[in-house]
N, C-alpha and C positions, 0 to 999 in steps of 0.2 A: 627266864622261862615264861613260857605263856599261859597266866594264869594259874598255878598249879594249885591255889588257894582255892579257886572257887568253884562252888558246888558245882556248874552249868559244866557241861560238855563242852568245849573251844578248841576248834581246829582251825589251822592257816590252810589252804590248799593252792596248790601253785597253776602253774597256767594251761598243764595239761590235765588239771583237777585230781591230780593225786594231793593225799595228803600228807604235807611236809614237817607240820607240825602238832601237836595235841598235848592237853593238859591232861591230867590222872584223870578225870572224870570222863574225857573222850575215848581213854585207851581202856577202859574198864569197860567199854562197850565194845569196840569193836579193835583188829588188829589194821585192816587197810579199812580204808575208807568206801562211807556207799557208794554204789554204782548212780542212784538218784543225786545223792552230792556232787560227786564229778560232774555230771551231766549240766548242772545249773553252773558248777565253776564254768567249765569250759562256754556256758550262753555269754555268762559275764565276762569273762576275762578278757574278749575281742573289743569291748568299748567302755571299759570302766578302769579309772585309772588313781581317781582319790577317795576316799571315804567319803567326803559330801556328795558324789554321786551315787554312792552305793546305798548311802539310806533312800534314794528314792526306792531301791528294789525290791519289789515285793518277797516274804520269805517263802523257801518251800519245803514241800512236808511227803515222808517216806516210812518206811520199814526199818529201825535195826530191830537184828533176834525177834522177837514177840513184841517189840514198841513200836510205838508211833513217836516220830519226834517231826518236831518242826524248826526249821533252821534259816537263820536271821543274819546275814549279813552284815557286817557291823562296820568294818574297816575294808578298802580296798589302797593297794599298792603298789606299782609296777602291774599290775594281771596277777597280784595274788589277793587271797579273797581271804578275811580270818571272820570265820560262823559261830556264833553262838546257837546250841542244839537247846530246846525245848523240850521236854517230854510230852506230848498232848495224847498221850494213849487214851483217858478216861475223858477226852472231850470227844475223839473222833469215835470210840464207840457210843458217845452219847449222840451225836449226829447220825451215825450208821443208824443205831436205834430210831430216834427221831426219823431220819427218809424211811426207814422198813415199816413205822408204822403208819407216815402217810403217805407212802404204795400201797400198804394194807387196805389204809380205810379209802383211798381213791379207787383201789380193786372192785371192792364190797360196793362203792356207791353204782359204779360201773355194771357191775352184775343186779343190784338191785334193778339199777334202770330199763337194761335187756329183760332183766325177768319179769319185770311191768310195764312192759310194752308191748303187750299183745293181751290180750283174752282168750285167746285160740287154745285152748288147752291140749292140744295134741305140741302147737310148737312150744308150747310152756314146758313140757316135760324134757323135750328135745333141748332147750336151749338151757334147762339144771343139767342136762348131762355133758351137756358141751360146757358149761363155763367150770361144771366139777374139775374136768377132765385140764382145762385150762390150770387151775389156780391148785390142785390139791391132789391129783392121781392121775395116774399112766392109762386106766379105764376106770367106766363109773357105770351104775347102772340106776335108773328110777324105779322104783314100783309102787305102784297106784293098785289099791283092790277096787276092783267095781262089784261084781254078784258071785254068788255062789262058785267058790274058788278061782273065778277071774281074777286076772289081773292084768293092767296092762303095763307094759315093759317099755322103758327109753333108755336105750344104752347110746353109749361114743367110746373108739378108743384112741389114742394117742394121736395112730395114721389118720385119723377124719373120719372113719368109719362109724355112720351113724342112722340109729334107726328106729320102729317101735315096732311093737309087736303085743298082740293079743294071746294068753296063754294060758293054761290051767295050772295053777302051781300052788303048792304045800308049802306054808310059809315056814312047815317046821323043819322043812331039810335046811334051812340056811338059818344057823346059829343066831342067835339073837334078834333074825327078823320079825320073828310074829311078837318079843317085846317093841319091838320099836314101830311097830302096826298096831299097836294096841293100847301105847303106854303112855297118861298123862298126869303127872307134868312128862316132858320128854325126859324120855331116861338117857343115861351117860352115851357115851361112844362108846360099842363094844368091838372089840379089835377081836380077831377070829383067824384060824389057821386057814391060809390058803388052799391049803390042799380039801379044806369040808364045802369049800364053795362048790355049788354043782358045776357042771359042763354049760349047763344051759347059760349061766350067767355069764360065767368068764370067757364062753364065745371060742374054746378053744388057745386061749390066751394063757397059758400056767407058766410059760420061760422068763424067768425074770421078777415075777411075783413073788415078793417077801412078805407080805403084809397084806391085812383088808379087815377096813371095817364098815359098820354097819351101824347110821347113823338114821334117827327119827327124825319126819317132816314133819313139823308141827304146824298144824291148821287153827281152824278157827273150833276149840272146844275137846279137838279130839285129832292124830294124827291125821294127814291126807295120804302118807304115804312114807317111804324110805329111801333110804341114797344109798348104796353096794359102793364103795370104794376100793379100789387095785389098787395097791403102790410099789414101786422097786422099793424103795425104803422102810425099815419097820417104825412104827409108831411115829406121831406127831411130836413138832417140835410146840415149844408155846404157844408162839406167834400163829404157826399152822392150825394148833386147836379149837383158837379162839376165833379166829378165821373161819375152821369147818362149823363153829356153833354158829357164828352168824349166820352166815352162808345156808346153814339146814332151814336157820327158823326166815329168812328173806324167800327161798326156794319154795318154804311150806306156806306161806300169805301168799305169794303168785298163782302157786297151783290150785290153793282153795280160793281163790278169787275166781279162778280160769273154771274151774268145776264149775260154782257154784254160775257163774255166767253160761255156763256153759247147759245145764239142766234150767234154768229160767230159759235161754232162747227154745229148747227143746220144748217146753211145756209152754212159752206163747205158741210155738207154733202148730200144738199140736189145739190149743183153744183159735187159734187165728183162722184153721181149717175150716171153722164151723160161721165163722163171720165174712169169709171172702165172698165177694160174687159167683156163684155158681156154673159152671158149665150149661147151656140151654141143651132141655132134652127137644129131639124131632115130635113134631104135631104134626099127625096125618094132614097133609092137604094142605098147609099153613106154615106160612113162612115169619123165624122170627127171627130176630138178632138184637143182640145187647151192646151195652158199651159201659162203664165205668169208671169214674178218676175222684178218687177221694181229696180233698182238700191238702193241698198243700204237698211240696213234691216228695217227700219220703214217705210219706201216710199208705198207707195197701187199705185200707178201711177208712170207713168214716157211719153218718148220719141216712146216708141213702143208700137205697138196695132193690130188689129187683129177685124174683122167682117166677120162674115156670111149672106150671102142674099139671101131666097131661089129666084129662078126666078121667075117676076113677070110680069103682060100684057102679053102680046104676047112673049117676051123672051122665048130663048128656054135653057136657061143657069143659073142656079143659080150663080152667085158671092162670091168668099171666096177675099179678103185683107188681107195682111199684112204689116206694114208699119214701118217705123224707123224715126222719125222727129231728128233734130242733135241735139243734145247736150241731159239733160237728169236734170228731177226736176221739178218742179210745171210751169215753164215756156213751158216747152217743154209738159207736157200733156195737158195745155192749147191751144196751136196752133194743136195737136194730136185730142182735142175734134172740134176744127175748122173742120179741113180736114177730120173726120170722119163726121162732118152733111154735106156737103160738097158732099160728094160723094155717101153719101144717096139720094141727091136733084139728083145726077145723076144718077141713079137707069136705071131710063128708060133709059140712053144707052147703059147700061150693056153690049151688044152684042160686040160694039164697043172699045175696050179698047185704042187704039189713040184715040179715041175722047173724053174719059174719061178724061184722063191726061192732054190732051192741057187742057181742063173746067180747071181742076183742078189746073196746072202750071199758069192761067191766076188771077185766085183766089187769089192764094200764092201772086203772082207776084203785086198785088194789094193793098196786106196790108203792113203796118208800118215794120214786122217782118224779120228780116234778117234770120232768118234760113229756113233750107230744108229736104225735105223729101224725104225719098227712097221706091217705092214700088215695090211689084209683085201684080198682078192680075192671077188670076186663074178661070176661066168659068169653070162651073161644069156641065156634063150634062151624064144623065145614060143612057149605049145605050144598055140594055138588062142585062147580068150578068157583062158587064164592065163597065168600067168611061171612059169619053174623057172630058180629060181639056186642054184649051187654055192657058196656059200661056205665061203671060209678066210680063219682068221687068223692072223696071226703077231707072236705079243703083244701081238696090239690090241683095245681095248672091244670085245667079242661085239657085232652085228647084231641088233635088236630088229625083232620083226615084227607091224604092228600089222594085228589079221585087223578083218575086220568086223562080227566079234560082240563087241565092246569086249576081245575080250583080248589081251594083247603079250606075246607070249613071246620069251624071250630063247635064244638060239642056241646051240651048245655047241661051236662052231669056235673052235680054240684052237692055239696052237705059239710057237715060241719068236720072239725079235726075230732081223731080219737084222742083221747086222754087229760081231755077237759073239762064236759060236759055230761051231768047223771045221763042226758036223753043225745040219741045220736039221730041224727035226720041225715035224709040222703037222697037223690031223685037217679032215677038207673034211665040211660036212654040206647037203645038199641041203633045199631048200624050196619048197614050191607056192605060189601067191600066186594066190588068188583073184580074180575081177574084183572092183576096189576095194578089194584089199588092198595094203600097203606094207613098204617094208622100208627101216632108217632105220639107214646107215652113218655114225658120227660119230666125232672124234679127242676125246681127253679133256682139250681144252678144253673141251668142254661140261658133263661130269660134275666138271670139277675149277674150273670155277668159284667163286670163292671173296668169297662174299659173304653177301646177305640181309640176313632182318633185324636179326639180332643182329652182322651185319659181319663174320663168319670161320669161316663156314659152307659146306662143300661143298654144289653143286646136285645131285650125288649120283645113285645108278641108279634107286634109288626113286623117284626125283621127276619122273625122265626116265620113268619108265613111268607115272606116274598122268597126269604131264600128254599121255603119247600114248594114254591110255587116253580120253582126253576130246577127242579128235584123231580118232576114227573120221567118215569119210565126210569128213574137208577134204582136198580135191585134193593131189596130189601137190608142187606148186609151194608150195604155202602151207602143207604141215610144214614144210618145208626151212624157209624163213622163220619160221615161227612158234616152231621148237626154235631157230635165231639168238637170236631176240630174247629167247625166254625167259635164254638162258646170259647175256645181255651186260646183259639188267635185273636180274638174279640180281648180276652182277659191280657193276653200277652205273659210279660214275667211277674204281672200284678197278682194279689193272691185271690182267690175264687174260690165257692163254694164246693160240695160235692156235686157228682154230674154222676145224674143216671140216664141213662136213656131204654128205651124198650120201641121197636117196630115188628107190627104187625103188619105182615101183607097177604092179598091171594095170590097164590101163584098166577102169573102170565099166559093166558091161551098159547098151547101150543102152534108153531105154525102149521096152515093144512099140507097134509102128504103131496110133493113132486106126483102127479100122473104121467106113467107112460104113454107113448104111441108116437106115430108119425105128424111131423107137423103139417100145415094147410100145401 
């Protein structure tokens, strides 16, 4: 008989993989034989004819009743196979185990990664409800409080239906939500009868819903919000629990990172308002235009800046600035936003441009900041078809003034920097501007451009006056632009200073009126 002593399971199976033989141990399992068994006799039996070829064959492994066994080949003969059965039930659940929990944890690293791969906190919400809806329920829903009973909502459900929505909602109609809104450390999972869920949440979805809980996102201190879980199934299995806790607290670091990103851009932007270049207001009779490019190509601000002020009270001068603070980056348009309210507060003595400056040198000279500022000042005032401006400067590029008999003269307004010196000195020199003459205030980013064609070459005063010598009669708006572009193709992809620019012009005589009548 074969084998009837030993412990092992040993069956013969012949060449149509029935089994022809079995010891008490084989028959104590099964009456005919597995369908997996047969299926491996009959692979073998076409090419296998003695036992030393049979040990090459790998064993294979199946179902009887509730086990797992694994089955070993031992002897071949004519095309019959005789198998030694294994038992391996408590290894292949420890394998099952083993893959379910790294699917688990390759899930989790998976949905970590989506959930911090954005900062966009509108798609942050969206994409915990979509990967919920993936890894743990049939529908999910997000809620986020923002004010005064807001809330805002990111549902998904199984079909792909997915969305957000701004709402007013009572956290106390849904069972355990306003703990899990309010509750730190985060409180358990609270599972809840389907049927207390409102309408609003489950979207109309109640067929099929056995189950739902109601799970805290925990932030940085204090919840950011909560996850509404749908399931067809009631309650969590282990593996799934520990999975939804991870899962909450990965969800609630995303969204409090996306929040918290999310109110810092909100709040530079709403400080950045007050530091950009400003819109030019019209001046009766007088043509101006600006241009701007802060350092560096993402930069929206820097060092240098630029206002307009028509004249106000009794002034008889509107106010144009330009100015250059030292250095250049978020530090320098912060002390730029300083000196620009600053010399708005001095508005009223616009007329006086020393008296400007001392205010303003006293200013500087008062706070914590070691750097300084170089300005011109330019009085604007329209005296019929022409412009008269005062200008002054205070250690900044002189004011070039292109007439329109192609010559540019340069200005001889001169004095010192603000934010240096107890005493400020300054010499103001006046100038007429013709109809269709200009006058071309710039910071020295433009002259100190540093490039061309040999690659580290200033664009220099000279260069700035031939090329606005070749500039006579282009409209006001299109120097402004056309000295930009010269500085920034001069600099090329090299990195360059701030660039301001500021053009004043008279307007152009209009042409005389066409006369009718008959001709000679």
């Amino acid at each position: 008989m074969l084998g009837e002593d030993s412990p092992y399971p040993l069956v013969v199976t012949g060449v149509s993989g029935a089994v022809e033989q079995a010891n008490e141990a084989a028959r104590s399992l099964f009456h005919d034989g597995p369908a997996w068994l047969a299926e491996a006799q009959r692979g073998l039996s076409a090419r296998l004819t003695t036992g030393r070829e049979v040990l090459a064959c790998a064993p294979v492994r199946g179902p009887i009743g509730e086990r797992v066994f694994e089955a070993h080949p031992v002897w071949a003969d004519g095309g019959h196979v005789t198998w030694l059965l294994i038992d391996v039930t408590g290894q292949q659940q420890a394998m099952e185990t083993l893959q379910a929990e790294r699917d688990s944890a390759l899930s989790m690293v998976q949905a970590a990664t989506e959930l911090l791969s954005t900062l966009n906190l509108d798609r942050c919400l969206e994409t915990t409800a979509r990967l919920a809806v993936r890894h743990l329920a049939e529908s999910a829903l997000v809620v986020m409080p923002l004010e005064s009973r807001q809330y805002e909502l990111a549902f998904c459900t199984s079909e792909g239906e997915a969305g957000r929505e701004s709402v007013h909602l009572d956290p106390l109609t849904i069972p355990g939500l306003n703990e899990a809104l309010q509750g730190f450390p985060p409180v358990p999972v609270r599972w809840i009868d389907p049927a207390l869920v409102p309408g609003q949440v489950l979207r109309g979805r109640r067929r099929g819903i056995r189950s739902a809980a109601v799970i805290s996102l925990p932030g940085h201190g204090m919840p950011v919000g909560a996850l509404v879980l749908l399931r067809h199934t009631a309650g969590f299995s282990p593996r799934e629990e520990m999975f939804a806790r991870l899962f909450a607290a990965r969800a609630g670091t995303a969204i409090s990172i996306a929040r918290l990103y999310s109110d810092q851009v909100a709040i530079t932007e709403l400080l950045m308002a007050g530091l950009l270049p400003p819109v030019i207001p019209q001046l009766d009779g007088v043509e101006v235009a600006a241009r701007y490019r802060a350092a560096g190509g993402s930069s929206r601000v820097g060092g240098d800046f630029y206002d307009v002020y028509p004249a106000v009270g009794s002034g008889r001068h509107s106010l144009v600035v330009l100015g250059d603070v030292s250095g250049k980056g978020l530090e320098a348009a912060v002390l730029t936003g300083k000196i620009r309210d600053t010399l708005r507060a001095l508005l009223p003595l616009a007329d006086d441009h020393q008296q400007v400056l001392e205010r303003l040198n006293d200013v500087l000279l008062a706070g914590e900041s070691l750097r300084y500022v170089t300005l011109v000042l330019a009085g604007v005032e329209r005296r019929g078809t022409r412009v008269a401006l005062r200008l002054t400067s205070a250690g900044h590029p002189p004011p070039m003034i292109v007439r329109d008999d192609g010559r540019v003269d340069v200005t001889t307004a001169h004095g010192t920097a603000i934010g240096l010196l107890d005493e400020v000195t300054s010499a103001t020199e006046t100038v007429l501007l013709q109809p269709g003459e200009k006058c071309l205030l710039y910071s020295d980013g433009v002259i100190e451009a540093r490039g061309g064609p040999l690659g580290d070459e200033w664009f220099g005063d000279e260069r700035l006056r031939e090329e606005l010598r070749r500039s006579v009669g282009v409209p006001t708006n299109a120097l402004a632009e056309h000295v930009q572009m010269l500085a920034l193709q001069w600099a090329g992809d090299r990195e360059h200073d701030d660039i301001a620019i500021v053009a004043i012009g008279a307007p152009g005589e209009a042409p005389p009126a066409a006369t009718g009548g008959p001709g000679p």
